[in-house]
C-alpha positions, 0 to 999 in steps of 0.5 A: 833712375839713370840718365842715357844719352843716345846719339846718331849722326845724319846721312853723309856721303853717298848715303842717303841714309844712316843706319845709326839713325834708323836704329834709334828710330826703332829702338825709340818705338819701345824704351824701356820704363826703367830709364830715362833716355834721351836721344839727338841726331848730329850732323856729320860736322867735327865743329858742330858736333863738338859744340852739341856734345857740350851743351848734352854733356851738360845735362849730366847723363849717367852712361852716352851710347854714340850710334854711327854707320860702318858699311861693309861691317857685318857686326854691332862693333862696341869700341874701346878706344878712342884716340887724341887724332882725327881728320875729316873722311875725305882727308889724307891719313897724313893730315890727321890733327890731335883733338885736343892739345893738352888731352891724354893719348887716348881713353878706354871705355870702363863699360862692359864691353865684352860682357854685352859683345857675348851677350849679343852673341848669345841673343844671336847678334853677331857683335864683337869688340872693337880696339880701333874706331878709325880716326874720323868723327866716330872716334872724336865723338868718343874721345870727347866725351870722355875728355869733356867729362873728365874736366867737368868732373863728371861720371858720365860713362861712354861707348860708341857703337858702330852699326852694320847698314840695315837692310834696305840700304844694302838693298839699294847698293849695286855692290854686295854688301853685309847689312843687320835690320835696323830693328835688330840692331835696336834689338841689342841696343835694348838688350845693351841699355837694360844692362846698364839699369842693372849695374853701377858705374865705375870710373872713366881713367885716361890712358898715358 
């Protein structure tokens, strides 16, 4: 039986909520019996994240699915890339630092990606594959794993998947801003994880 971790983060900025968050709450209302999953809210923080991340890679998950917020997003985003660089949200892009000194360039995502975006897409979701996940805590999140289980020797397989606002947070915005229901997005999130029950893991590679 494979092993999912599921990740989300916590409210940041001006949000008072966060749609990662809330589409783990739904997707938790009904897991699929074919998997065993496991699931954590980080806080946004680089330094706490990275030491959580440890501890949970740890336990030798099978594939990680990291869930964050991307307002003014109008689709489920699968990324691709993570990249040696990041920097706190607040900071001037001048001022990103590399993640890890001696770490490739960046790493690519072997899950499917493509495959689950046209799938998504076919159930109705709008979903597309990203190549750029930013340079803040979302693309270190994604780096890390792959680095963490790439010197631990592990098999552990990782995407991270940002997520348009639900709708009750768009709701509240005095700006027009596109939003996904949260339970749609757990929607594909399922869709997502029965894939995973369905095929086999091929190894993560590092990009020079």
């Amino acid at each position: 039986m494979p092993r999912i971790l599921v990740t989300a983060f916590e409210p940041y900025d001006c949000w008072s909520e966060n749609s990662s968050w809330l589409t783990l709450i739904e997707f938790t209302r009904q897991l699929n019996s074919g998997a065993k999953v496991t699931t954590r809210l980080y806080p946004v923080d680089f330094a706490v994240v990275k030491q959580r991340l440890e501890g949970d890679l740890a336990d030798h998950h099978d594939y990680v699915l990291h869930l964050g917020q991307a307002p003014g997003s109008a689709q489920v985003r699968l990324e691709a890339i993570g990249v040696n660089v990041g920097a706190e949200s607040r900071e001037c892009p001048d001022n990103v630092r590399t993640l890890v000194p001696d770490g490739p360039v960046a790493y690519r995502s072997q899950l499917p990606l493509a495959q689950w975006a046209e799938m998504l897409r076919k159930a109705g979701i709008p979903a597309t594959v990203s190549y750029h996940a930013g340079t803040y805590l979302c693309n270190a999140i994604l780096y890390l794993s792959h680095y963490l289980s790439e010197k631990r020797g592990l098999h552990t397989q990782t995407t991270f998947i940002h997520l348009p606002l639900d709708t009750s947070q768009a709701a509240r915005q005095k700006k027009e801003l596109p939003a996904l229901p949260a339970a749609v997005c757990a929607g594909a999130l399922r869709m997502i994880v029965g894939e995973l029950l369905r095929q086999e893991r091929p190894g993560d590679q590092g990009l020079a």
